[in-house]
Structures are given as C-alpha cells and as structure tokens.
C-alpha positions in Angstrom: -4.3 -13.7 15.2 -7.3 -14.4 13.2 -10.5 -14.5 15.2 -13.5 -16.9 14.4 -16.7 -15.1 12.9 -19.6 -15.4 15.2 -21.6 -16.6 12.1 -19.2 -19.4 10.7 -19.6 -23.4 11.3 -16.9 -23.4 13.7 -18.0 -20.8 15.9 -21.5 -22.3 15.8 -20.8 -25.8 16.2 -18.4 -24.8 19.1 -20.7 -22.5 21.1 -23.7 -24.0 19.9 -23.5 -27.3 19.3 -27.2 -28.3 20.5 -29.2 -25.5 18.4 -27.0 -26.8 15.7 -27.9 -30.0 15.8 -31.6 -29.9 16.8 -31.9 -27.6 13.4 -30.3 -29.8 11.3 -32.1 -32.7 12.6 -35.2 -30.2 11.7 -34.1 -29.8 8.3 -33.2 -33.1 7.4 -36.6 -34.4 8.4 -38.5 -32.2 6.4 -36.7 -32.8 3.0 -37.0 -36.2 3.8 -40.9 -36.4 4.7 -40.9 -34.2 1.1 -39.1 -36.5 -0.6 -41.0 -39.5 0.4 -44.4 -38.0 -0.6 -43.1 -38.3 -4.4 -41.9 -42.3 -3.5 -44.5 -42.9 -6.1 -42.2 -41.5 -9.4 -39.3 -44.3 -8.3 -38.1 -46.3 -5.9 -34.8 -44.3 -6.2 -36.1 -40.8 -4.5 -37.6 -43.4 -2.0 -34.4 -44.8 -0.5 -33.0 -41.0 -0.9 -35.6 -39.9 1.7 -34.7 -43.0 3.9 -31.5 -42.2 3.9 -32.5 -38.2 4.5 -34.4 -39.6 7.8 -31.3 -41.7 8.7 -29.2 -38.6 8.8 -31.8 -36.7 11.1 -31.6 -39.7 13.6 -28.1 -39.4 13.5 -28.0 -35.7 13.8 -30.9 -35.0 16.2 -30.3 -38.0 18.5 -26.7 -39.0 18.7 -26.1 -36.4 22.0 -29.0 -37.7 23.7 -27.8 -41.0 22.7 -24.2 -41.2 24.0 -26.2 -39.6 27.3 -28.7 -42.2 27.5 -25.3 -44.9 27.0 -23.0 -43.1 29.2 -25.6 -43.1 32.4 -26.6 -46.7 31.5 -22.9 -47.6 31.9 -21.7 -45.5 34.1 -24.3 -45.1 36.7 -26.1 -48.3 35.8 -29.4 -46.3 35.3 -31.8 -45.6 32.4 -33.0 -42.3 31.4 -35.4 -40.9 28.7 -32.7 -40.2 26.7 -32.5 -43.9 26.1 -36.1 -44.2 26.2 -36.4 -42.0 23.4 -34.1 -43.5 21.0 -35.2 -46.9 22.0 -39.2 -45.7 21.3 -37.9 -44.2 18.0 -35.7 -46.9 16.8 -39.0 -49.0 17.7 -41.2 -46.5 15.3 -38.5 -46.8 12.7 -38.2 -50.8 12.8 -41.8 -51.0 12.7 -41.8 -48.9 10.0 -39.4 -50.3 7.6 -41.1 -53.8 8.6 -44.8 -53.0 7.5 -43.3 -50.5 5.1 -45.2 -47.4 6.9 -42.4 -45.3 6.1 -44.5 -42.8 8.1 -43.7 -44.2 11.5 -39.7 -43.6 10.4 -41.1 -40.0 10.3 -43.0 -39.9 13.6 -39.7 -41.5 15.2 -37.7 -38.3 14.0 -39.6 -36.2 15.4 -39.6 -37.8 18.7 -35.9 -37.3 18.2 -36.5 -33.2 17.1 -38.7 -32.6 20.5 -35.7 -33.8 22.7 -33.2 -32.2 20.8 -34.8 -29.3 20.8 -35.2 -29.5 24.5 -31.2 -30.3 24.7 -30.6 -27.1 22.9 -32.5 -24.6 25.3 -31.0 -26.4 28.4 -27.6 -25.7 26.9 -28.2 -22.1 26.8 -29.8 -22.1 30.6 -26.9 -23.3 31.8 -23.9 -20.7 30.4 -25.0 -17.9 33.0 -22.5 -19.1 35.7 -19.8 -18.4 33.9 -20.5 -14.9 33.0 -21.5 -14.0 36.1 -18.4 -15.2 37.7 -16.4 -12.6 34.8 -18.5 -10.1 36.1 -17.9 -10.2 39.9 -14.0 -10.6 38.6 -14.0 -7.3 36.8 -14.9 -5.7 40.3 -11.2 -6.0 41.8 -8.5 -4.2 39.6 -5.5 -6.5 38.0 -3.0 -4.3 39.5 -1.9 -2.2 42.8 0.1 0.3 43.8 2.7 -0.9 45.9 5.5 0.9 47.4 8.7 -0.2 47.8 11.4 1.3 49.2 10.1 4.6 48.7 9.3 4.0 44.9 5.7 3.7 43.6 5.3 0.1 41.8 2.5 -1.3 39.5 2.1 -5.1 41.2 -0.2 -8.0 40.4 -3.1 -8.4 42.9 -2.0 -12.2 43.1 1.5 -11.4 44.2 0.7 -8.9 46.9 2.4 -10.3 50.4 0.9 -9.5 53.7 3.1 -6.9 55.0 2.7 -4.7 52.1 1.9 -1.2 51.7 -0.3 -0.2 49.2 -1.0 4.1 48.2 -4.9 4.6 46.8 -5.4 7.9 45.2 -8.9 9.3 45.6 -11.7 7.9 43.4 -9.5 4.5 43.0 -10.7 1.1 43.9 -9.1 -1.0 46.9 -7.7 -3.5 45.3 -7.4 -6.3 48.1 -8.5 -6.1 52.1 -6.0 -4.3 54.2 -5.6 -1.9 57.1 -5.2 2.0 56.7 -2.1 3.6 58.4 -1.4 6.6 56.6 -4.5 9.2 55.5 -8.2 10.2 56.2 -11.3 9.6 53.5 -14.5 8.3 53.1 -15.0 4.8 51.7 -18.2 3.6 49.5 -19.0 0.4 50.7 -22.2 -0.1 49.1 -21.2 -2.4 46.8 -19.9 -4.9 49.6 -22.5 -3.9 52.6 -25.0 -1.9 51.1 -24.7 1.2 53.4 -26.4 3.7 51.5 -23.7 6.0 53.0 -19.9 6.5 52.5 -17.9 5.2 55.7 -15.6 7.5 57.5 -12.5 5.9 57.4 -9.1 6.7 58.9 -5.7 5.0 60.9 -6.3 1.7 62.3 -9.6 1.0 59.7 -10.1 -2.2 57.8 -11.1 -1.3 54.3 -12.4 -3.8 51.5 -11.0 -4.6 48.3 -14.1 -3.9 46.3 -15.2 -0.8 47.3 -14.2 2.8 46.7 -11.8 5.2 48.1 -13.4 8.8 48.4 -11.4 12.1 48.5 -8.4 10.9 50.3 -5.4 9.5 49.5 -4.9 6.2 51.3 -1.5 4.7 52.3 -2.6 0.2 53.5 -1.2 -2.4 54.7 -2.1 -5.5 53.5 -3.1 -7.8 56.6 -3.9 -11.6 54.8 -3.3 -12.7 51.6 -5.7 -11.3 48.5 -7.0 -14.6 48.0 -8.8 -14.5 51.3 -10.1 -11.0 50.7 -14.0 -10.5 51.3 -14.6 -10.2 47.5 -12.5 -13.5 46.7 -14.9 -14.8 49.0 -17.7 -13.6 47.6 -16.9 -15.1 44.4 -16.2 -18.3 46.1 -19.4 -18.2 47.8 -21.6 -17.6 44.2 -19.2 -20.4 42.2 -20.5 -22.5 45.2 -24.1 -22.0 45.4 -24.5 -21.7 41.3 -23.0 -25.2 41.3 -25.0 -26.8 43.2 -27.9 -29.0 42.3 -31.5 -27.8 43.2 -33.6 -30.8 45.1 -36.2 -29.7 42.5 -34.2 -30.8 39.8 -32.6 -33.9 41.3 -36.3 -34.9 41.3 -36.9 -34.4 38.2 -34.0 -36.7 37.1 -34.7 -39.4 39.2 -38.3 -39.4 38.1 -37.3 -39.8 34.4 -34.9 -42.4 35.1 -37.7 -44.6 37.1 -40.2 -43.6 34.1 -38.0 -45.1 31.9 -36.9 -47.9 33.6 -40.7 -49.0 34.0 -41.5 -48.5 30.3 -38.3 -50.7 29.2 -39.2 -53.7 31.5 -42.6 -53.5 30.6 -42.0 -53.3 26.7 -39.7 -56.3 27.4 -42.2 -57.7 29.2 -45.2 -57.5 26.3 -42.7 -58.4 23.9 -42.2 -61.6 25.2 -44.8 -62.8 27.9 -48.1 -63.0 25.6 -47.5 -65.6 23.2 -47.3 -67.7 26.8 -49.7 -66.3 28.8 -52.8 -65.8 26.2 -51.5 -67.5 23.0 -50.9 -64.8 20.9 -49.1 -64.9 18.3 -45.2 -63.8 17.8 -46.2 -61.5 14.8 -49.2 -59.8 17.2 -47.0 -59.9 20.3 -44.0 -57.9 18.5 -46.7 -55.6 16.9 -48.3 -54.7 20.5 -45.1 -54.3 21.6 -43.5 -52.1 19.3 -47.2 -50.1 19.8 -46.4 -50.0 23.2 -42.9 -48.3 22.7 -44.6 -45.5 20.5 -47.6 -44.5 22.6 -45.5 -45.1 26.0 -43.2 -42.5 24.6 -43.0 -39.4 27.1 -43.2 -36.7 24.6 -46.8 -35.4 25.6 -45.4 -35.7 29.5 -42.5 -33.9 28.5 -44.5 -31.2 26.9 -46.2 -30.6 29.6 -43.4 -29.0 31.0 -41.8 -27.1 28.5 -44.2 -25.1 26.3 -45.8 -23.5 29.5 -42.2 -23.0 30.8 -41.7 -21.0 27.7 -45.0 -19.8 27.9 -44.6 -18.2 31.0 -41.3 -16.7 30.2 -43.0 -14.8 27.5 -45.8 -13.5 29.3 -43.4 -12.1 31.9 -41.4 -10.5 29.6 -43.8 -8.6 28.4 -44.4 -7.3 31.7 -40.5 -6.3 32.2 -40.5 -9.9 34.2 -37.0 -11.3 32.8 -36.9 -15.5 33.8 -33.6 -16.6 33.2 -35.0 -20.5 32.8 -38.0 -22.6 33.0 -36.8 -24.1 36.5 -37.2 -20.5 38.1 -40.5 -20.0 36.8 -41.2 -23.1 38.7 -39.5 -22.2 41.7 -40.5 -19.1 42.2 -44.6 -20.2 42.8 -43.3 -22.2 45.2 -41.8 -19.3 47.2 -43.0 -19.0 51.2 -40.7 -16.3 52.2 -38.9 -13.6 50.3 -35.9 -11.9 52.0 -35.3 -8.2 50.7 -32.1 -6.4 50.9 -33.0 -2.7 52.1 -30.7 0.0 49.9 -31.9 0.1 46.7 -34.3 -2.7 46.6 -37.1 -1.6 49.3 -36.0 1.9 48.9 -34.4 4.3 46.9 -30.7 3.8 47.4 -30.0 7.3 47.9 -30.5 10.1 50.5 -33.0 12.9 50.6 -33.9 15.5 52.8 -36.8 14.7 55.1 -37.1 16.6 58.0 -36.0 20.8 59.0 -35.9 21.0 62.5 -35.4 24.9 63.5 -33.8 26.0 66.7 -32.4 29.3 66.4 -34.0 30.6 63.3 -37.8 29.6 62.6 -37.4 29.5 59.1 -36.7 26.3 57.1 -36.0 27.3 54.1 -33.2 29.9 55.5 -31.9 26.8 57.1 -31.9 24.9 53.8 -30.5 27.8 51.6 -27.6 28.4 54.6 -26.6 24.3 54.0 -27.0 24.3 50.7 -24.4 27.5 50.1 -22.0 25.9 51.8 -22.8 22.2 50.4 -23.1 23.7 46.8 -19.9 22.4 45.6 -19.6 19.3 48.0 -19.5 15.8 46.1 -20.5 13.6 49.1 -24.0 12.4 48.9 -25.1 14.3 51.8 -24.5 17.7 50.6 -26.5 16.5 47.0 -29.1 15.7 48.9 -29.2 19.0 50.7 -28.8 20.8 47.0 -31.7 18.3 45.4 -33.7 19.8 48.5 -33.6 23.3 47.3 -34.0 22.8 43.8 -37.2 20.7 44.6 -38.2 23.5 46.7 -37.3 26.1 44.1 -35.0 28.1 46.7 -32.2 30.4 45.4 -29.3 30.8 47.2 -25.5 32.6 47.1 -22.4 30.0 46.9 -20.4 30.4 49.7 -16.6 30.7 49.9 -13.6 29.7 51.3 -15.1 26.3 51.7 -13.1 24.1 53.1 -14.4 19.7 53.9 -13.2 17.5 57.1 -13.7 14.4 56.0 -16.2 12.3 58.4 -17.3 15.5 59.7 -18.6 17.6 57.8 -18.0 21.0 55.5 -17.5 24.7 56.5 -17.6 28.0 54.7 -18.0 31.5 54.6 -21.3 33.1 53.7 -22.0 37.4 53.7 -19.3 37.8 56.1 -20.1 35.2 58.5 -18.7 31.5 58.9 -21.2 28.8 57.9 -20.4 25.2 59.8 -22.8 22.0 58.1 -22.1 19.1 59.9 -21.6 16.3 63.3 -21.5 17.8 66.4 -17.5 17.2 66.6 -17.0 20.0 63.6 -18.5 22.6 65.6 -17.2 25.3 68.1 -17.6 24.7 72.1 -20.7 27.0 72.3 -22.2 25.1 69.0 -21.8 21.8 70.9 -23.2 23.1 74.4 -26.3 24.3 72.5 -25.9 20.7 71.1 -25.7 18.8 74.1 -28.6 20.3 75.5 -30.8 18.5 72.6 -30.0 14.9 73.6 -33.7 14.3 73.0 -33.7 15.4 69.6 -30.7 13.7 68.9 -31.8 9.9 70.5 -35.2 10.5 68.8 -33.9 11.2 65.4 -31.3 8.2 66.0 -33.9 5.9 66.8 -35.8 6.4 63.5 -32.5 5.3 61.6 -31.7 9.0 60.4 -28.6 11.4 60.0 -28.2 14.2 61.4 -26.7 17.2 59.9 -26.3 20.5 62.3 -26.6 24.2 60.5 -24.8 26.3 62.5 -24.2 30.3 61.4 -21.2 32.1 64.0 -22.3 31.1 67.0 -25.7 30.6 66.5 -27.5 27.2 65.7 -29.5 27.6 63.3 -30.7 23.8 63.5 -30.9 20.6 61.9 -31.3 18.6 58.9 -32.3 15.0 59.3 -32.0 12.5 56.2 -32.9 9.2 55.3 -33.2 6.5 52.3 -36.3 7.2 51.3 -38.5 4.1 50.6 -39.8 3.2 46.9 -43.4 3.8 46.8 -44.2 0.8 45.8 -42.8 -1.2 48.7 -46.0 -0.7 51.0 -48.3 -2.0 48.6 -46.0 -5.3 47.6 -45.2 -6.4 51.0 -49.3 -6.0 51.9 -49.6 -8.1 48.9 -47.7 -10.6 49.6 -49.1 -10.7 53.6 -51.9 -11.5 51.3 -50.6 -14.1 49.2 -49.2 -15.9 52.8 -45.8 -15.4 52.1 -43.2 -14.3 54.7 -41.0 -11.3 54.7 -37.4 -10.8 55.9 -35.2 -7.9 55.8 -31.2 -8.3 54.8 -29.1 -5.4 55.2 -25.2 -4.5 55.8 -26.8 -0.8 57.5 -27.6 -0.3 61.1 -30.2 -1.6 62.8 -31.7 1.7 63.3 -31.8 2.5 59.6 -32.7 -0.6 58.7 -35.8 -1.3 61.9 -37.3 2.5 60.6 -37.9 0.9 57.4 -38.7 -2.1 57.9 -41.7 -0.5 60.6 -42.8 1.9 58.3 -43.2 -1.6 55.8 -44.7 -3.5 58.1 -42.0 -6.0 58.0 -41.4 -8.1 61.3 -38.3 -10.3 60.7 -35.0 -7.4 60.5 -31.5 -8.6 60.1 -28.7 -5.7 60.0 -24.8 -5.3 60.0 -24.5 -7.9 57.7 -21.4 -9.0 55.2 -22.5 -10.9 52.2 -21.4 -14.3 53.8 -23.9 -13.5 56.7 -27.0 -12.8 54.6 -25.6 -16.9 53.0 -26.3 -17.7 55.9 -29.4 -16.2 57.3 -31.0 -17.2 53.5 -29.8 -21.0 54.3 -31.9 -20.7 57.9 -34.9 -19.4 56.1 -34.5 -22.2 53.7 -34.5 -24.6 56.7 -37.4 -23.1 58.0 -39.7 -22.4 55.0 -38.2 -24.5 52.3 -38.2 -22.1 49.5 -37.1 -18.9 49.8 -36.7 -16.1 47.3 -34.2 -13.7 47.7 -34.3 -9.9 46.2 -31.2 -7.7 46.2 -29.5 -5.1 43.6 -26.0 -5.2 44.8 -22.7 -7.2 44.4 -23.0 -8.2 48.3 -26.1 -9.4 47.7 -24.4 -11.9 44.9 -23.8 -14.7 47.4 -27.5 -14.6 48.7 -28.9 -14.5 45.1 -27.2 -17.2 44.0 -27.8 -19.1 47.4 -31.7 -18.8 47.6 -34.0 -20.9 45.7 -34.9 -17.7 43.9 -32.9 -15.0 43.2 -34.2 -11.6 42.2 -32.8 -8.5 40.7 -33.5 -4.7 39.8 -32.6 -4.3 35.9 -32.1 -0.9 36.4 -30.4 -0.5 39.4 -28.9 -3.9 39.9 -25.1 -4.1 39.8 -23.7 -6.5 36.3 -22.9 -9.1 38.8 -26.0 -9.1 40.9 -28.3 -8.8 37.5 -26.1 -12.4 36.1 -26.3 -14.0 39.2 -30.0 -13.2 39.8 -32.6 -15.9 37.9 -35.3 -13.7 38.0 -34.8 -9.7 37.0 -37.3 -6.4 37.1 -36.0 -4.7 34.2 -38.1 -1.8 34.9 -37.0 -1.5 38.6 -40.6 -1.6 39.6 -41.2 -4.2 43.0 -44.4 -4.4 42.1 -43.7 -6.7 39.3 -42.1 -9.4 42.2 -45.9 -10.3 43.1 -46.8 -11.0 39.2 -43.9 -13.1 38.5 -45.0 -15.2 42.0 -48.7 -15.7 40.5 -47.3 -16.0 37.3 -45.4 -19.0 38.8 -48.0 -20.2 40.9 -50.4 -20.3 37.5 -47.8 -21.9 35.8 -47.4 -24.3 38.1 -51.5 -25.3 37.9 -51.2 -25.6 34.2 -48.2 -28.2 34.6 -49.9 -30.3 36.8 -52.9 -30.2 34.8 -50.8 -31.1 31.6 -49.3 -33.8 33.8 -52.3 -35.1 34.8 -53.7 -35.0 31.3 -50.7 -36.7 29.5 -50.2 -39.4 32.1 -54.0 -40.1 31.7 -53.9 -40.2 28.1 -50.8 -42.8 28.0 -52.6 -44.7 30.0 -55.6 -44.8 28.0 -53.3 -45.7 24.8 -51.5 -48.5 26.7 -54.6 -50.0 28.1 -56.5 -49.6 24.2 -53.1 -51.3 22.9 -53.3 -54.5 25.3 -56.8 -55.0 24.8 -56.0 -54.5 21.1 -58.3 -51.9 20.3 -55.8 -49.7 18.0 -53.4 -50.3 15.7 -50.0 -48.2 14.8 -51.5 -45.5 13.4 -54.2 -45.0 16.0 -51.7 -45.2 17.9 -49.6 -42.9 16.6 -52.7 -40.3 16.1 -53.3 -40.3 19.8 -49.5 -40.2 20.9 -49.2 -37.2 18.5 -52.5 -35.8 19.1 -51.9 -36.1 23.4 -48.8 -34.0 22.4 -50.5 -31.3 20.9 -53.2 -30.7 22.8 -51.0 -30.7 26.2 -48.5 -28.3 24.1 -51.5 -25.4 23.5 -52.9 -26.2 27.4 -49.3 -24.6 27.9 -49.9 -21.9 25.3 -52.5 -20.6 27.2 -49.9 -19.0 29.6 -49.2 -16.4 26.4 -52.6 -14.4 27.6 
C-alpha cells in the first residue's frame, strides 16, 4: 500500500490545510503588489495583478468565510470572520472605485493576518488526539486467558467477567481483576503514584495499567474491561480536553458582539447622513467604506497574538514549553496550584535517610550487613540500600543463599551467619520480641511517613533502616515563592497520609489530600476550581492525566513526566526543574499586562480613527496609515515579551 510523502500536496493540504492556505494567500499577494508596481508598462500586467489579488482573497479568506456564513446562518450570529471579509471586500470595492488599487492590497492583507491566525489555532488544537493514543498504548491489545487448562492470546475487548487471566512477572495487567492464584508486588505508580510497589496476593484487586513484579499472577476478571480504572481515566481526559474553557467562550462572544456593532454601525453611516446632515451619497459611501477599514479589528486582534507568541518564545528559552497562547493566559491567572507529591515535589524514588543502631553502634556495619544481602535484590528498596553504600563509599561481601518473600523482605547468608533485611513478620520470634519492645521507634518513624526496614544478624538485631522519597531541592524555595506571589498550595497524592503529611510539613504546605485514584484528584481539582476559580495543576504521572486535563492549567515534568501526562499537560518543564513553575506564572501574569495594554491602546486608537472619519478629518489613505500603523505598533508592544 503506497503511503503519502509527508512533503507532497496531498499530505499537506490534508494535515495542513490552514498553513497552506495562509501561505499561499502570502504568496499570491506579494506577486501581485509586485506586479502592480510596473502597472505603468501596460494595462495588461495591471489586470494580471488584479487578478493575482483576487486569487489571494480567495485563497486566504474562503475558510474564514464559509465560518463567518455558516455561524450567521446557523446560529444567527456575526463574528469577525465576517467582519473581516466584509472590511476587506469594503477596501477592495473602494479600491477598484477610486482606482487606489492599493486599498485591494491592504484588504489582502487583512485577509493574511486572520488566516494566519486560522493556521496556528489549527495546530493548537491536534493535541487531544495524540494524547488520547498515548494513554491507549498503556493497556496491552492482548491477554492471557486460560481456558480449559490451555493458555490463549485474547483481545482485551472480548474478555468476560468470569475470566481467568495468568500474568508472568514483569508483564502489564491488562484489565482490572482480582488475584486468586500467586504472591508479587505490583507497581502502581503509574495509576496512584505510590512511590512503592504494593504487596499483592489472594483476594487483591489489581489495575490494568500497572505492573506485575516478580510473581506470576493467576486473575479473575471481576467487571467488564471497559469499566476498568484506566478506560476511565481515558474517559475522564477525552472529557475534560473537550470541554470549552469560560475564558474562551468569552472571547467568542466578545467578537461576535464586536462585530455585530461595527456592521450596524457601518449600515448605519452608510445610509443615515445624507438625511440627518445633508451629505452627500458620494461622501456618505466614502465615510462609510472608511469606516469599514479603520473599524477593522486587526490592531485589537494583534494585541493578543504577537505577545501570545511572544511569551511562548521567551519561555522556551527558559525550558518553559506553552502548548498554546490560551495557557499562557491562563496560567497568570492561576490562585492555587495543586501538586501531585511522587515525582513532582520530590524525587520519585527512595533513599536511605536514617540508621538507627540497636544492637551494634555502628552504621555503616549496619548498612554494609543490608546491602550484602540486598546486593542482588531488584526491588527499589534494596537499590536504595546499595545507592547508600556507594554514596558512602562502603565495601562490602555479597551474600549467599539469598532467598526474597515477597512483601516481606529478603534473607541471606553472610560469613557463616544468617542475614534477615526486612518487616517485622520475616523475622524469627526473638527478632520480633526485640521488635515489639520498640513500639516507639516504630510509631515515631510511622508518623513521619517512612519505611522501615529491620537488620537483623542470627539473633541479634542489629537495627534499622528508615527510607523516604526524598524531596527535590527545589520544592522549598517554589512553594515560599509562591506564598509570596498569594497563590495557594494543595497537595494530591494516591500515597498515605503519613508519607504524604511529612512532606507536605517539611514544605510548608497546609491543604494535604492522600489515598487518592485519579478520578478523586478530578474531583478535588473541580472543588478548588469552585473555590479559587483558576487552578493550576502539576503532576508527572498517567494518574495525574485526568487532573491535568481537568484544571485550568495543567503542568508537567519533561523529564520525568509519563508520554501521556507530558500530551495532556498545556504547560511542560522540560528540564524537570520546579523552579521554572513560578517564571512561567509571572511570565503569564506579564503577559497578561501587555495584552491589556495593547487592548487598551488599539481600542483607543479605533476610536480615534472613527471619531477623525465622522468629523471628516482623514481620507482613505490616512485612514489606512493609521489602521496599519495602530497594527504595528500594538504588534512590537507584544514583541517586547521576546526580552
């Protein structure tokens, strides 16, 4: 099957129908302003640049056209769509009239700002759909059923509740369903963000979506796929992607009324004059064809966009990806930003951070006994010990006949003498009597959110290892910015409370929510938004997907960030540095100044042309100076975001 080249006019005109468009419109008024400055050799090269303008009309303004048509008819409103190609039309007329074939010109290029503003809202809008790919490609296509005995490849969509499913270790779950057969640990961070794998055994629900650890797995699937948590997940960011920001809306309805004033009051001029002061028909058609062209939004419309772009620029080249204009907006309107805690305000990963000794005084003999048995453990606890004594520089012997319980823990044998690193439930009776009699310890390490990892050697406890997520050293210093800045900060995280209250004290942050699923942090982020209005959200996972795409703002880590939270996110910090969230809000919040400055300007400066044109003060091509010259000088107010 023959595929179409990315560079050929199909391909273009299919996936880019707007840039193509907007470029040829581009090219077609150049020749033809070329080709009428040589009108002079013959009146033949003059009607071939006429006809050169005609095309770029055509070309340039036919989409925003059939827009402009379509919501006239359908929904019985006007729009700047059809403002614009009824202020062009109105250059153009004029134009061929008074044969000031430069006002033909001046209408194209109204027609080459909007298309070119057509084309970049094309591309802002394609993200949904590859962000909805992504989050697909988390769940496999097929799963290993069994049936009668027999291992069978089988579609995800025509697994049956009832169904028993084998996972082999290292496998993904391919749908929800209940474990009956087999012990393992399950990564659920990509669904809950717990920073560490869940014990899981008979009687357990496990996700579709997450990943089976060094067990195999026999299920039982116990509703249908289609309901699974990660279906829903998808549902849940296809809904809130769809869904049309109040900030937009506004800014749809406002160039709708915009337009519908200027077309009443053209109609208006055009034919109340020649009653009301005795003008004359010629003068009153003039004034009002003036009117069109210096009424035409094109310096309030560049108001917006250039900064937009502006901005995007400058962030960018502070690792500050904006994924459209509207976001830049947005996000210097934030008043609260809700965090998700593994990976974004910390590390995502465990470290050592406390020895505790008991039985033996020395912490690094305790470390070098936990590491010899951990040395060829894969679990993230047992890295963590081995990452301690390499950042220590401590050497120490493998051990042998090592031998894992999953959930509990790891033994070995070390010079002779068994090694036990792990819960209390993995050691011997005396172990957990010398345990027992540490409750303190135990509650107090607990209460601060950390695990707790027992060193025992024969019958002698050698101690403890507490470890934590570690937070990014960063965090501090944004959240005291942003205490600063009088914006709020929440906490999201699928982890317990006690994790999740240690680091949000050690922050400074107030507002905790813990044991969440994706669909709860939806709707914590939809309170927020009821209570602060706009809300940012930042988060690196695939649960925090749903809460991205929900929040006015939402916020990834480049680096860290899973594919689908990085697509669904507007804003993302390629270099994985939270530091750069309090730039991009001032960079908003200056953006937004500039806008309404522009704004201010623009509207002031139509003003000034419509009020010069009714007293009769310019002509055409005053009036088309100042439209043009408005345009340009609120287009470099923008530019002045590229600093």
């Amino acid at each position: 099957m023959l595929r179409t080249s990315p560079l050929s006019l199909a391909y273009l005109l299919k996936h880019h129908r707007e840039t193509v468009a907007a470029a040829g419109c581009a090219v077609l008024l150049l020749c033809g302003w070329l080709v009428l400055q040589f009108t002079a050799t013959g009146a033949s090269l003059q009607v071939v640049g006429l006809v050169l303008l005609l095309l770029a009309y055509l070309v340039g303004g036919y989409g925003s056209a059939i827009e402009g048509l379509t919501t006239l008819w359908a929904e019985r409103e006007l729009d700047v769509d059809l403002l614009m190609i009824v202020a062009a039309l109105g250059a153009a007329g004029l134009g061929w009239w008074q044969q000031e074939y430069g006002l033909i010109v001046d209408g194209a290029v109204l027609i080459l700002i909007f298309a070119i503003s057509g084309a970049l809202e094309g591309y802002a809008m394609a993200r949904t759909e590859r962000s909805i790919r992504s989050l697909m490609s988390l769940t496999p296509d097929l799963a290993r059923a069994i049936v009668s005995g027999i291992e069978r490849e089988t579609p995800i969509d025509r697994l049956q509740v009832g169904d028993i499913l084998l996972v082999k270790p290292g496998e993904l779950i391919p749908t929800d369903a209940i474990v009956i057969e087999g012990i393992s640990s399950i990564d659920r961070s990509a669904i809950t963000g717990e920073s560490i794998p869940v014990a899981t055994t008979i009687g357990d629900e496990v996700f579709g979506g997450t990943i089976n650890g060094n067990g195999a797995l026999k299920l039982q699937v116990h509703q249908p796929p289609a309901s699974s948590l990660i279906q829903r997940i998808i549902t849940l960011v296809q809904q809130a992607q769809t869904a049309t920001p109040a900030s937009q809306a506004f800014i749809e309805k406002f160039e709708r009324g915009y337009a519908k004033v200027i077309v009443i009051a053209g109609l208006l001029l055009a034919t109340l004059p020649p009653f009301l002061w005795h003008w004359t028909w010629e003068t009153t058609i003039y004034r009002a064809l003036i009117f069109l062209v210096v009424a035409s939004p094109c310096a309030l419309m560049a108001a917006i966009m250039p900064t937009l772009l502006s901005g995007i620029a400058n962030g960018a080249r502070q690792g500050i990806l904006f994924k459209g204009g509207n976001t830049l907006e947005a996000i210097g309107q934030v008043q609260a930003v809700a965090f998700d805690k593994t990976g974004t305000l910390t590390m995502g990963k465990l470290a050592v951070v406390e020895i505790i000794p008991i039985e033996r005084t020395a912490t690094e003999e305790i470390l070098q006994l936990a590491a010899a048995v951990e040395s060829g453990s894969e679990h993230p606890i047992g890295r963590a010990i081995v990452t301690a004594t390499q950042i220590q520089n401590l050497a120490f012997d493998p051990a042998t006949e090592m031998m894992a319980s999953p959930g509990l823990g790891i033994t070995g044998t070390l010079w002779g003498q068994s090694i036990a690193v792990g819960k209390t439930q993995l050691m011997s009776e005396v172990i957990r009597a010398k345990i027992a009699d540490r409750h303190a310890l135990i509650d107090a390490l607990a209460a601060t959110g950390k695990t707790i990892v027992w060193v025992a050697c024969g019958e002698e406890l050698c101690g403890a290892i507490a470890l934590a997520d570690t937070v990014r050293p960063e965090a501090l210093a944004l959240i005291q910015q942003l205490q600063q800045m009088g914006i709020a900060q929440v906490m999201l995280t699928g982890d317990r409370i006690e994790s999740a209250q240690a680091i949000a004290q050690e922050l400074g942050i107030t507002e905790v929510y813990a044991d969440l699923l994706p669909e709860d942090k939806v709707n914590i982020v939809k309170r927020l938004q009821a209570e602060y209005r706009a809300v940012a959200m930042v988060g690196d996972g695939i649960n925090d997907a749903p809460a991205l795409a929900t929040a006015n703002v939402g916020i990834a880590m480049g680096g860290v960030g899973s594919d689908v939270a990085l697509d669904t996110a507007d804003i993302v910090l390629m270099t994985d540095s939270l530091d750069k969230l309090a730039r991009a809000i001032e960079l908003g919040r200056r953006t937004q100044r500039i806008i309404k400055q522009n704004i201010a300007f623009a509207l002031s400066f139509i003003l000034l042309l419509l009020i010069g044109n009714f007293m009769g003060g310019i002509n055409m091509p005053l009036g088309v100076f100042g439209h043009e010259g408005s345009t340009v000088l609120v287009t470099l107010s923008g530019l002045r975001l590229l600093r």
